[in-house]
Each structure stands twice: as C-alpha cells, then as structure tokens.
C-alpha positions as CSV (number, residue, x, y, z in Angstrom):
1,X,-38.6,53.0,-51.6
2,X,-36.6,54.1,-54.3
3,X,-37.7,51.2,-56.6
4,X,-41.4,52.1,-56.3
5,X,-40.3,55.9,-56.9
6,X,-38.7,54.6,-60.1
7,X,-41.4,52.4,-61.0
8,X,-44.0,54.9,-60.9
9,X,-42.0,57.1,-62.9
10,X,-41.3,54.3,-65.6
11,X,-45.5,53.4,-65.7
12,X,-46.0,57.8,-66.5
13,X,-43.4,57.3,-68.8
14,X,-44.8,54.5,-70.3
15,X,-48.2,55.8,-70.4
16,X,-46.9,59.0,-71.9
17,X,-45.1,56.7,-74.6
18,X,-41.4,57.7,-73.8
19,X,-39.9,54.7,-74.3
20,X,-36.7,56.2,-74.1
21,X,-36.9,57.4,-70.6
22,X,-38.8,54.5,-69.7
23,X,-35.7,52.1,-70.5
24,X,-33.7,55.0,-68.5
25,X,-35.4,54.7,-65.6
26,X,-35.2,50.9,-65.7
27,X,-31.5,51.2,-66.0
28,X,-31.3,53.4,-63.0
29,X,-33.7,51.1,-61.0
30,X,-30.8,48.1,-61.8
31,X,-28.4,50.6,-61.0
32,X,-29.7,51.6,-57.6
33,X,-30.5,47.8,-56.6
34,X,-27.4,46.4,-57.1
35,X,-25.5,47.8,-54.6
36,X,-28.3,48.6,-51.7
37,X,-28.5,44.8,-52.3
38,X,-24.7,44.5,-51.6
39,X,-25.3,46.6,-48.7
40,X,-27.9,45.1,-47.1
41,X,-26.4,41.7,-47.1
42,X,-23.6,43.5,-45.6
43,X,-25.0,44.9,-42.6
44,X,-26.9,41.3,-42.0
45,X,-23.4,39.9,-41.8
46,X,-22.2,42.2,-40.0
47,X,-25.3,41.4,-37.6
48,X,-23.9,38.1,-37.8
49,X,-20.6,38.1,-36.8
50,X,-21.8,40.1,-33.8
51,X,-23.9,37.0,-32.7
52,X,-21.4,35.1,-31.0
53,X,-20.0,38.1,-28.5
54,X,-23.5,38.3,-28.0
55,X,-24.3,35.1,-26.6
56,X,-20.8,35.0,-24.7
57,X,-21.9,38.5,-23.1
58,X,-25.5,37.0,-22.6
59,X,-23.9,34.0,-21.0
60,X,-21.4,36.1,-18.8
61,X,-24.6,38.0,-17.2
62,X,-26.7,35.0,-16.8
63,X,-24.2,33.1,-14.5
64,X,-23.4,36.6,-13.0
65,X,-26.8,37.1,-11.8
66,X,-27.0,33.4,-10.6
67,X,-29.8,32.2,-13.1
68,X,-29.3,29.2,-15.6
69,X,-28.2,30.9,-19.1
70,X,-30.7,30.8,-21.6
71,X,-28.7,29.5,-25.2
72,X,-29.6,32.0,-28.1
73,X,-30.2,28.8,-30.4
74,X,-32.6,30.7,-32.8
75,X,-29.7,32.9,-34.0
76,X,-28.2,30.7,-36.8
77,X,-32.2,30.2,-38.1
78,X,-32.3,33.7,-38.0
79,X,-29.4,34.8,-40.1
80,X,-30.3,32.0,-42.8
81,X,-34.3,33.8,-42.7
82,X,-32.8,36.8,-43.0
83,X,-30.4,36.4,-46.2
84,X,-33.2,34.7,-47.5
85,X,-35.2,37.4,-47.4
86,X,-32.8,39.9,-48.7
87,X,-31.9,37.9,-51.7
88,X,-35.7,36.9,-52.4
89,X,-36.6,40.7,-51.8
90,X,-34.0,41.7,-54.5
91,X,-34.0,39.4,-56.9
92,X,-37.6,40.1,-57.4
93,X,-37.3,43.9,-57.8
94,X,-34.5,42.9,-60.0
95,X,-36.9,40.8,-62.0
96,X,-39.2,43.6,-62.7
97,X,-36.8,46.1,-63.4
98,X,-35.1,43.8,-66.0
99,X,-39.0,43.1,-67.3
100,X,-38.9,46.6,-67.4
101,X,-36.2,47.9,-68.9
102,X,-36.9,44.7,-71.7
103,X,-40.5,45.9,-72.1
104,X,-39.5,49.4,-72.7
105,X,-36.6,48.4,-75.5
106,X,-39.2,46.6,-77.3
107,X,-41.7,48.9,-77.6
C-alpha cells in the first residue's frame, strides 16, 4: 500500500517536473521496502517453524478422537510458494522503484 501511495506521488511529481522530489520519493519507496520485505519473510518463517508442533498437535487429536491422522504433507509446498511469492512480490516493487528513482536522476 505504501508503494502505490509513493508511486502515485512520484508520477504528480513527475508530471509536475520535480525531478528532485521524484528521486526522493523513489528513495523512500527503496527505503520502506527493504525492511517490510525483511519482515514479511520473517513472519513466513516464523509460520514455518510453527508447522511441525502443528502437525504433532494435529496428530495427538486425531489418534485421540480415534480417527486415522490425516499428514499435513502440503506444508513444506506451502512455505517454498509462499517465500516465493514474497521475494517475487518485492523484488519487483524493488525494480520499479530503482527504474524510478534512475528515471528521475536522469531527467
């Protein structure tokens, strides 16, 4: 959300032809991605680490209530998806901010 805050405020500065402020804004966008991509990876880790206490406590239930446990096999898939997604996600907002802020230095 931030991004596309920034980015519309880098097109008005660009239309307006404050190149200056455009190349600021690009900055901050960097700035702001950066670590929200550090944090985002860390709460899907943290997801991750949860996963096996999850299946033993899925397990545990499953043979207390008598029925066959059903393995959480799609959980590994799942976290290699999901840090896919997070570094695809970022690297491309990364990419357009860095087009950007280059765009904006030029001009």
């Amino acid at each position: 959300m931030a991004t596309a805050i920034l980015f519309t405020a880098y097109i008005s500065a660009i239309n307006g032809k404050h190149y200056g402020i455009a190349a600021a804004l690009a900055l901050a966008g960097l700035g702001l991605t950066a670590p929200m991509a550090l944090a985002v990876l860390g709460e899907v880790n943290a997801g991750a680490r949860a996963a096996p206490g999850l299946m033993e406590l899925h397990n545990r239930m499953a043979s207390r209530l008598r029925i066959e446990p059903i393995h959480l096999a799609a959980i590994q898939a799942g976290r290699t998806q999901r840090r896919v997604g997070v570094a695809i996600t970022f690297g491309l907002s990364s990419l357009l901010e860095f087009s950007g802020l280059l765009y904006a230095l030029i001009h």
